[in-house]
MITI-124696 format. One line per field, with one value per residue (C-alpha): residue in three letters; chain; x, y, z. Coordinates in nm, 3 decimals. Layout:
// MITI-124696
aa: ALA; ...
ch: A; ...
xx: X; ...
yy: Y; ...
zz: Z; ...
This chain:
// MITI-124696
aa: UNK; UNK; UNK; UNK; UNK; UNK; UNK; UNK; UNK; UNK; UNK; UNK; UNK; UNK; UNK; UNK; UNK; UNK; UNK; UNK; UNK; UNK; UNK; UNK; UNK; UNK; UNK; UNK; UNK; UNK; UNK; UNK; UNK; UNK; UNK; UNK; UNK; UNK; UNK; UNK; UNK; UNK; UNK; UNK; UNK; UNK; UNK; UNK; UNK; UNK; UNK; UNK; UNK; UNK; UNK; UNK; UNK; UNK; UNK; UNK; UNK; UNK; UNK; UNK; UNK; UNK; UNK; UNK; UNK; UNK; UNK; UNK; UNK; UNK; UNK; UNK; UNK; UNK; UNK; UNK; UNK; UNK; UNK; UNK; UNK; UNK; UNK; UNK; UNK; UNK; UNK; UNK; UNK; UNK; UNK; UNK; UNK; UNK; UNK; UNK; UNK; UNK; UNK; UNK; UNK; UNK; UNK; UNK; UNK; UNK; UNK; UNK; UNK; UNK; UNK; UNK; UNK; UNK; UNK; UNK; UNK; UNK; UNK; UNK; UNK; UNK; UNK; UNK; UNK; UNK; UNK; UNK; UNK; UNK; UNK; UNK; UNK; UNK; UNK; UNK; UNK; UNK; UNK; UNK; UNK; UNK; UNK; UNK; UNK; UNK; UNK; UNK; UNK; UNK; UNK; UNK; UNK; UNK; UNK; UNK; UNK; UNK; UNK; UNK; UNK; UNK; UNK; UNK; UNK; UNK; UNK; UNK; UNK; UNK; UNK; UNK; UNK; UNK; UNK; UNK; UNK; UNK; UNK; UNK; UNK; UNK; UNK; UNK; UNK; UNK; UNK; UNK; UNK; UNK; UNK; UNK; UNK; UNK; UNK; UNK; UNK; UNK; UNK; UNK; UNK; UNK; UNK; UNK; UNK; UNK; UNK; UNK; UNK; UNK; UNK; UNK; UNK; UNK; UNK; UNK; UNK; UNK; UNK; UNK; UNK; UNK; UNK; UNK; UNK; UNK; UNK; UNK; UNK; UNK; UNK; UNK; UNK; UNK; UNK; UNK; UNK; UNK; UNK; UNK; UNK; UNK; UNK; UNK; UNK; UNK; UNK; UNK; UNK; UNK; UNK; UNK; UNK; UNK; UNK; UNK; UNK; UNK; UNK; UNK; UNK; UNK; UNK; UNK; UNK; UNK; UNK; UNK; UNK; UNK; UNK; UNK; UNK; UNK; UNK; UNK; UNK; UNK; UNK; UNK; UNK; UNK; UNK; UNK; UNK; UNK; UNK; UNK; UNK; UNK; UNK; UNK; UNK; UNK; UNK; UNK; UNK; UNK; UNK; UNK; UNK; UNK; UNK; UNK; UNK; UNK; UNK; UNK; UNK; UNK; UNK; UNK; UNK; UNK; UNK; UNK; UNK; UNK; UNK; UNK; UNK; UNK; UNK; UNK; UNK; UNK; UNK; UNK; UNK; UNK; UNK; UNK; UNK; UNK; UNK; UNK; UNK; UNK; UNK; UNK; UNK; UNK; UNK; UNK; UNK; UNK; UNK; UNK; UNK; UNK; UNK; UNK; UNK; UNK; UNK; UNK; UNK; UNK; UNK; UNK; UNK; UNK; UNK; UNK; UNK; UNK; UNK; UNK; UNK; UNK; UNK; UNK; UNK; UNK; UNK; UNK; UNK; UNK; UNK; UNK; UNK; UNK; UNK; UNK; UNK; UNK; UNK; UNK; UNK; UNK
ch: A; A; A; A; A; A; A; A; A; A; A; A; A; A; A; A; A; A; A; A; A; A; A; A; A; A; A; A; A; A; A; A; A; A; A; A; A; A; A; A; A; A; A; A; A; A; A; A; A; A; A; A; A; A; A; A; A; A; A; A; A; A; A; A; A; A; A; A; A; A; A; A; A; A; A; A; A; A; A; A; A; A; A; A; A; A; A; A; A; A; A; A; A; A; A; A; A; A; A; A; A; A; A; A; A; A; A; A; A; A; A; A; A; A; A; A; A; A; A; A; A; A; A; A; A; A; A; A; A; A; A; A; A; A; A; A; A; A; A; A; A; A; A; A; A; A; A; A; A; A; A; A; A; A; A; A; A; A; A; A; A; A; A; A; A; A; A; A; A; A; A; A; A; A; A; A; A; A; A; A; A; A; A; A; A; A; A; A; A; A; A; A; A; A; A; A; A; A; A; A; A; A; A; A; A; A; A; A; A; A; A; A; A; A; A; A; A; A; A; A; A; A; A; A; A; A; A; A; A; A; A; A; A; A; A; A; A; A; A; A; A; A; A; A; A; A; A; A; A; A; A; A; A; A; A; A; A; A; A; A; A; A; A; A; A; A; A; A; A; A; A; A; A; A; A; A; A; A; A; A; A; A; A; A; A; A; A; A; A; A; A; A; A; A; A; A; A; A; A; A; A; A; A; A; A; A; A; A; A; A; A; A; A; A; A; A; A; A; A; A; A; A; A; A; A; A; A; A; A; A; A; A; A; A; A; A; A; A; A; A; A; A; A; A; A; A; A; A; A; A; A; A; A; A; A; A; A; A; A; A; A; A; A; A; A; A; A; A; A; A; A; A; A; A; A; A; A; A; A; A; A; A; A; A; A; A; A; A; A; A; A; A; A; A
xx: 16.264; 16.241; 16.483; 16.650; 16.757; 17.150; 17.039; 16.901; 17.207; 17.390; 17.166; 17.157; 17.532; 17.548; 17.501; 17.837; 17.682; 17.482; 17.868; 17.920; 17.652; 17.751; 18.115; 18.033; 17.737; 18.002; 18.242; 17.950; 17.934; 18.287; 18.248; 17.995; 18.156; 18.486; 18.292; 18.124; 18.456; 18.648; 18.367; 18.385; 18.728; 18.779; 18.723; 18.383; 18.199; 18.278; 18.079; 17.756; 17.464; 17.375; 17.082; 17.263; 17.507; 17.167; 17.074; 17.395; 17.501; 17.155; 17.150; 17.510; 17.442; 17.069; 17.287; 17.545; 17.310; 17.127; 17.481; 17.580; 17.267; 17.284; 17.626; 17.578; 17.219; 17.324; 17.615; 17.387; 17.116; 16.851; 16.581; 16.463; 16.790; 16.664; 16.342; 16.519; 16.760; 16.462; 16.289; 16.612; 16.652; 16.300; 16.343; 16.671; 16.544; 16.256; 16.487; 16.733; 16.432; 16.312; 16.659; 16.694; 16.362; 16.433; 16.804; 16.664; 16.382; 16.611; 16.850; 16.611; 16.535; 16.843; 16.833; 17.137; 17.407; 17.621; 17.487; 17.532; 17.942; 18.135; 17.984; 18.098; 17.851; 17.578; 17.665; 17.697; 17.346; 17.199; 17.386; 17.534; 17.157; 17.026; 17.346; 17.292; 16.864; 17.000; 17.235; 16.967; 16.731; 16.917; 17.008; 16.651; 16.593; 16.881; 16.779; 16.433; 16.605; 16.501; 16.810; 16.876; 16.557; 16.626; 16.950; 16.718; 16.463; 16.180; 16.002; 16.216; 16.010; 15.794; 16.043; 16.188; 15.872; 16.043; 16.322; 16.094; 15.848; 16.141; 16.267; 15.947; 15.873; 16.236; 16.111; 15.806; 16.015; 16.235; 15.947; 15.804; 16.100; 16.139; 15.797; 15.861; 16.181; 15.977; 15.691; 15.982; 16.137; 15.825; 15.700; 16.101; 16.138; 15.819; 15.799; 15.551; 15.388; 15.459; 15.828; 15.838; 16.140; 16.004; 16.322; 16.658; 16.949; 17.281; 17.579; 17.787; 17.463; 17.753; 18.048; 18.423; 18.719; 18.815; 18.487; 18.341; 17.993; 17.696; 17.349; 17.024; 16.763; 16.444; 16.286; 15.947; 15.873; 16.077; 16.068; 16.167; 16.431; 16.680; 16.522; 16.493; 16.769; 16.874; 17.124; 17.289; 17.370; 17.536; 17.646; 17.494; 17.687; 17.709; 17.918; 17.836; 17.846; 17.526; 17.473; 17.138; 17.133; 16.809; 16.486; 16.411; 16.704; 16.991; 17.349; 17.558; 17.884; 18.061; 18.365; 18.594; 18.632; 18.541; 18.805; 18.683; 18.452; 18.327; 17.935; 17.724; 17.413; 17.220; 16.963; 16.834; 16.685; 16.494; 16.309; 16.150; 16.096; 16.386; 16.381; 16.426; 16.782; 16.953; 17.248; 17.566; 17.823; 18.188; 18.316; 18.321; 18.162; 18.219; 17.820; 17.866; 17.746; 18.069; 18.123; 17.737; 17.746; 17.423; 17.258; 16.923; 16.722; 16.748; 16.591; 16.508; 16.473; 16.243; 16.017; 15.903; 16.113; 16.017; 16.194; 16.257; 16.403; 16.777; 16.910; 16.774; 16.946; 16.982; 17.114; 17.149; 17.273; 17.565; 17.679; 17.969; 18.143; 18.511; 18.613; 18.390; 18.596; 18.354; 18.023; 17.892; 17.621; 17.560; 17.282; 17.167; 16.916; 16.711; 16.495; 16.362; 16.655; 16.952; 17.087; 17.324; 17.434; 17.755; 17.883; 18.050; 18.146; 17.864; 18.019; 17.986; 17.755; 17.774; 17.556; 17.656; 17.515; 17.632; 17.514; 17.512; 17.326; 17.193; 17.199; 16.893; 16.896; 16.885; 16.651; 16.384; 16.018; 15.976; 16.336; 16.336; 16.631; 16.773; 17.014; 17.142; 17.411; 17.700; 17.924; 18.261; 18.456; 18.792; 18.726; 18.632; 18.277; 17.996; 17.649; 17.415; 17.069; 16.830; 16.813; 16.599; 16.417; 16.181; 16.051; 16.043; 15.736; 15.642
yy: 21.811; 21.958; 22.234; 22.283; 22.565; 22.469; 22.442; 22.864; 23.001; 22.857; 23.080; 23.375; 23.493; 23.806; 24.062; 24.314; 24.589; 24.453; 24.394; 24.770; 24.890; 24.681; 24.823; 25.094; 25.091; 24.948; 25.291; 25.491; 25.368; 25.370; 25.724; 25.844; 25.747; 25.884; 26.234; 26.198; 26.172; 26.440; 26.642; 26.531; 26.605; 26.968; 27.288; 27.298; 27.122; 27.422; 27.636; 27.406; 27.381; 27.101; 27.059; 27.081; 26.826; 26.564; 26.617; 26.529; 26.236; 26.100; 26.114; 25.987; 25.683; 25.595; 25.617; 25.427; 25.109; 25.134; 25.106; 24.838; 24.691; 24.710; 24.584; 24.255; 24.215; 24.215; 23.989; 23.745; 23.771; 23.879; 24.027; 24.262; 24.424; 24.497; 24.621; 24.853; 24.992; 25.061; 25.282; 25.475; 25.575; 25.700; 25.889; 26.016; 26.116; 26.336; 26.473; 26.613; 26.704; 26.924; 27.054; 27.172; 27.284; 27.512; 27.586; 27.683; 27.961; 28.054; 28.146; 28.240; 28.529; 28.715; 28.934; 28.841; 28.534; 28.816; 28.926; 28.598; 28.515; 28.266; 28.029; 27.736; 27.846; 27.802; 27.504; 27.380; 27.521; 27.382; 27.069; 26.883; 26.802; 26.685; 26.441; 26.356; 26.264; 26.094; 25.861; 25.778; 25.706; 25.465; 25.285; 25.249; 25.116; 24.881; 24.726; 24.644; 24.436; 24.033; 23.935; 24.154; 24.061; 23.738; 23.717; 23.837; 23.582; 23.763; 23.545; 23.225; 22.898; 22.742; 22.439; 22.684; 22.800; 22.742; 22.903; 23.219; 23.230; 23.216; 23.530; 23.624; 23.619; 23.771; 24.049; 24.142; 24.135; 24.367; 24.573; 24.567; 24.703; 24.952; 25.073; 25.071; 25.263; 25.567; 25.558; 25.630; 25.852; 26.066; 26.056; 26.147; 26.488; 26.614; 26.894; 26.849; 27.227; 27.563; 27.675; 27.917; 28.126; 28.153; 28.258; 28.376; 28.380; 28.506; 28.393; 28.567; 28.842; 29.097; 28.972; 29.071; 29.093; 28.731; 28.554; 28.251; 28.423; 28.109; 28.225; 27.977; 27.966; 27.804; 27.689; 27.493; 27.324; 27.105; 26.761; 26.423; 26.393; 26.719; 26.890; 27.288; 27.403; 27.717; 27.992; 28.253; 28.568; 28.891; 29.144; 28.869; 28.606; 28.244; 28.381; 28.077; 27.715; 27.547; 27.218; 27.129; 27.095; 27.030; 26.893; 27.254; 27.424; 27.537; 27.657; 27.892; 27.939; 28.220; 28.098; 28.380; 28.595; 28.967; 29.267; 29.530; 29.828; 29.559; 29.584; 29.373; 29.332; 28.963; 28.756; 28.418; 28.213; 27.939; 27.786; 28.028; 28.271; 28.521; 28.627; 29.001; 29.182; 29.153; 29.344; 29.219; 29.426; 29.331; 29.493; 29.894; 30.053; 30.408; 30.581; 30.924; 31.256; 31.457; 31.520; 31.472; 31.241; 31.174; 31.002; 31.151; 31.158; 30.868; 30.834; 30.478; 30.624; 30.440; 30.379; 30.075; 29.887; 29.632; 29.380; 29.628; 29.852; 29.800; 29.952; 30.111; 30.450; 30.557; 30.876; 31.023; 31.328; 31.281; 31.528; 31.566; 31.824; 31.687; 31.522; 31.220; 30.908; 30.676; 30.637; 30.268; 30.081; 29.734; 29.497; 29.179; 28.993; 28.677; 28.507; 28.163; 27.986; 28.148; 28.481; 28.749; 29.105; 29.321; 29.641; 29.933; 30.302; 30.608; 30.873; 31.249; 31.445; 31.791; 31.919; 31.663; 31.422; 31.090; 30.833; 30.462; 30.248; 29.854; 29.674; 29.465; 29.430; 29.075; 29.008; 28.802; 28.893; 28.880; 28.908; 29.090; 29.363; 29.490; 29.761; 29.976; 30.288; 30.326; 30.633; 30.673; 31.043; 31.090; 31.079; 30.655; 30.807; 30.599; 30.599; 30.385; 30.371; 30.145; 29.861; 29.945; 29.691; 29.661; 29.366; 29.335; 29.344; 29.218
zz: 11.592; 11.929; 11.971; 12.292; 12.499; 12.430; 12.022; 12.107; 12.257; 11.949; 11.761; 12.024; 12.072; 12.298; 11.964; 11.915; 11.988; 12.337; 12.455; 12.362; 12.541; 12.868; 12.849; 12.830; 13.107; 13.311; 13.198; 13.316; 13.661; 13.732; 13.569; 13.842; 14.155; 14.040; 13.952; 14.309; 14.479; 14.269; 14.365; 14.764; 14.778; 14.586; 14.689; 14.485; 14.763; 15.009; 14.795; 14.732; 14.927; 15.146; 14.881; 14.620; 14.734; 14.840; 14.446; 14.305; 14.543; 14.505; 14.103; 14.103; 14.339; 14.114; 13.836; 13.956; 14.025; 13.705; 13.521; 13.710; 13.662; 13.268; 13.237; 13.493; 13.297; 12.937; 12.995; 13.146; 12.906; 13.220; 12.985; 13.279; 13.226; 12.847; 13.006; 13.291; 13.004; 12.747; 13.064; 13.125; 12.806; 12.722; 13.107; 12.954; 12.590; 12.742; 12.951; 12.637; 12.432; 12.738; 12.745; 12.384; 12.354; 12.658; 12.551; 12.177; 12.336; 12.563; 12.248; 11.998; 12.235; 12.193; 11.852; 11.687; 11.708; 11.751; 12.092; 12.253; 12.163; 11.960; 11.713; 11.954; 12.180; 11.917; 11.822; 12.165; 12.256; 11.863; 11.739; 12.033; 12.158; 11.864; 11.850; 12.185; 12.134; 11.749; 11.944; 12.179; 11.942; 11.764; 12.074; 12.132; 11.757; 11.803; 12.137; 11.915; 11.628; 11.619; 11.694; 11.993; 12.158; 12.096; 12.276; 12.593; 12.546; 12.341; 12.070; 12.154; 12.081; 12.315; 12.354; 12.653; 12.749; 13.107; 13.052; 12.919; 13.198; 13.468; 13.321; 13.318; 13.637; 13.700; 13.489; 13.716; 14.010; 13.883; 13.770; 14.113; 14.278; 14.020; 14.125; 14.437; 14.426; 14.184; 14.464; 14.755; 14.505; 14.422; 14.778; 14.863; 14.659; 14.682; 14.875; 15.189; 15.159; 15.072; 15.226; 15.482; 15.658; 16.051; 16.188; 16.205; 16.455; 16.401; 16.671; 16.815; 16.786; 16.818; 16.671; 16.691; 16.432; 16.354; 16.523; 16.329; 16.290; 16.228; 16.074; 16.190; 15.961; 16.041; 15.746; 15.693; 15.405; 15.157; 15.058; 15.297; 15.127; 14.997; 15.279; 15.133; 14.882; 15.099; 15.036; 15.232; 14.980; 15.076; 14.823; 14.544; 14.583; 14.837; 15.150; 15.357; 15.370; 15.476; 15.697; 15.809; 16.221; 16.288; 16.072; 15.986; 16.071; 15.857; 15.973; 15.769; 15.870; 15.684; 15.555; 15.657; 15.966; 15.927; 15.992; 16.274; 16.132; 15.830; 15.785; 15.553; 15.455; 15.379; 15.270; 15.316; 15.005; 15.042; 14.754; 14.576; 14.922; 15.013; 15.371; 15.499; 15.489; 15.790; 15.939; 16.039; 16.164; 16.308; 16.578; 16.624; 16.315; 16.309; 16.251; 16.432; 16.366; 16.391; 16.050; 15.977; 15.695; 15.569; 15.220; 15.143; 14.835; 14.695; 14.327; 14.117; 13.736; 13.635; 13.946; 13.788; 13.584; 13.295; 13.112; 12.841; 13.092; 12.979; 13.313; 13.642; 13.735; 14.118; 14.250; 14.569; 14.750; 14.999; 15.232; 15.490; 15.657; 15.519; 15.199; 15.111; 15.059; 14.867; 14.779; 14.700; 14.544; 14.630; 14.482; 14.475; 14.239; 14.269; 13.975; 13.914; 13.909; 14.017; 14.126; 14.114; 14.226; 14.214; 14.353; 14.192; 14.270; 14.247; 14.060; 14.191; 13.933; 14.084; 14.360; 14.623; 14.370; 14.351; 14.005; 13.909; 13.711; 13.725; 13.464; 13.383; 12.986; 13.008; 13.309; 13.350; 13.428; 13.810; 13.880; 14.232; 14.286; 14.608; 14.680; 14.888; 14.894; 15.154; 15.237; 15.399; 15.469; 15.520; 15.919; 15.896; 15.956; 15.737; 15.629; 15.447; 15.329; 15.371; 15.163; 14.847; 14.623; 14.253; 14.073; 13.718; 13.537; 13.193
């Protein structure tokens, strides 16, 4: 007795747990656009490269599609849905393992549990992972039962041979475009060559109290496109917002007005390349030589730090005819994938000596430090070095 497509769906109900899994693909879309427009409209997105913000409207919008995709597939039994879902996951479970496997080095470095705070944060770092790659793998071994893959058309009987081969063919469409979209997407975030900083233009060039003060970067390099993840850093930390102007030109706009007499120091990241320091002072800045205020001898103990050094020590000798005010130390610091700095007070160590320390206990190899000391009397009169740098080595 023949047996007809009708008699199959009789015996091919849309399984329990394929409904789950289309909910809550459904959940997940709705999920990324609202996280997209939180994002969009908080205060977050002032502080977030243009780059950054390409990377995670781009990975909310793919996601987005493949959700919807899933859900609208698995309701209607469309067996490339099964096929696209199967692909994500395997994309997804590489993606955790390389995650933990990092997270766990990364952790197994420090000496003690102790060192590294709260048990939470172990078990955050340990046990949520391996949940997280369990609950995908048994996804992936439910999606392969019978009668799953028989709701979506595998190993039905040739009586719908039709039936299968139209799905079929549904299948290598949606295969092809999936192709497609990874060859746009590969050709899309690879960079085109080796970045490269070629200029940089601040305006006003010399700037008064409460001007909006815009830094130009010209930047070669990147991929089509997120463009060049680029960063404007004074005193080790974001001070401007970024919006590209021009193919290979980035504006950052600092995101306050200066006072008169305010002088900073900056850099430019872009990629893995960090530009030169550059100067930027507001109005009249008091650098006379009434009260002869000087910084000399400045000393880096050890001259060349290692990752075992657990700080770096700098001292030098300030001088001035009155009452020194303060005596600063600014740094900033720049490794593989991320940054930092800080500033703090020198303290006065007899002789005209002034002493602080950076702390690089947990730095990485390669990690490149700048830094740079500043002065101020009792007259407004001020001094500063020039800016000072050291790489870690193994």
């Amino acid at each position: 007795m023949p047996i007809s497509i009708s008699n199959v769906m009789l015996f091919s109900k849309r399984p329990l747990g394929v409904t789950i899994l289309a909910l809550l693909a459904f959940g997940g879309a709705i999920a990324c656009v609202y996280s997209l427009i939180a994002l969009l409209s908080s205060d977050m997105a002032l502080y977030m490269t243009t780059y950054q913000m390409r990377i995670i409207g781009i990975t909310d919008i793919i996601m987005t599609l493949i959700a919807l995709s899933v859900a609208y597939g698995f309701f209607k039994r469309l067996r490339w849905s099964w096929f696209l879902y199967m692909f994500t996951l395997v994309i997804v479970t590489i993606l955790h393992v390389y995650e933990y496997l990092s997270s766990f080095w990364a952790l197994s470095s420090y000496p003690s549990p102790g060192e590294i705070g709260m048990l939470s944060y172990i078990i955050v770092m340990y046990l949520f992972p391996v949940v997280n790659i369990a609950i995908l793998g048994l996804i992936s071994i439910y999606l392969t039962r019978p009668h799953v893959k028989t709701y979506f058309g595998f190993g039905q009987p040739g009586d719908i041979s039709a039936a299968v081969k139209e799905n079929k063919r549904k299948s290598v469409s949606t295969v092809a475009v999936l192709v497609i979209i990874t060859g746009l997407c590969i050709w899309g975030f690879t960079p085109s060559g080796d970045i490269t900083i070629i200029n940089v233009t601040q305006t006003p060039e010399n700037p008064e109290s409460g001007d909006a003060i815009t830094v130009i970067a010209e930047i070669a390099g990147g991929s089509p496109f997120l463009g060049v993840s680029a960063s404007l850093y004074c005193s080790g930390r974001m001070a401007g917002t970024v919006t590209s102007v021009d193919k290979n030109k980035y504006s950052f706009t600092f995101a306050y007005p200066f006072e008169d007499g305010t002088e900073k120091w900056y850099m430019i990241r872009a990629g893995d390349k960090i530009s030169e320091v550059y100067i930027l002072q507001v109005g009249h800045v008091e650098r006379s030589n009434i009260t002869s205020l000087a910084i000399t001898d400045v000393i880096q103990t050890p001259e060349q730090p290692a990752t075992a050094t657990s700080s770096v020590d700098i001292s030098a000798k300030v001088t001035s005819n009155v009452t020194i005010s303060e005596v600063t130390l600014e740094h900033m610091r720049f490794y593989e994938h991320g940054r930092g700095g800080g500033y703090g007070s020198m303290q006065p160590d007899g002789n005209a000596t002034y002493e602080d320390s950076i702390c690089t206990e947990f730095y990485e190899s390669g990690t490149q430090v700048f830094y740079r000391i500043s002065a101020k009397d009792e007259s407004g009169n001020t001094a500063v070095t020039q800016v000072h740098s050291f790489t870690l080595t193994p």
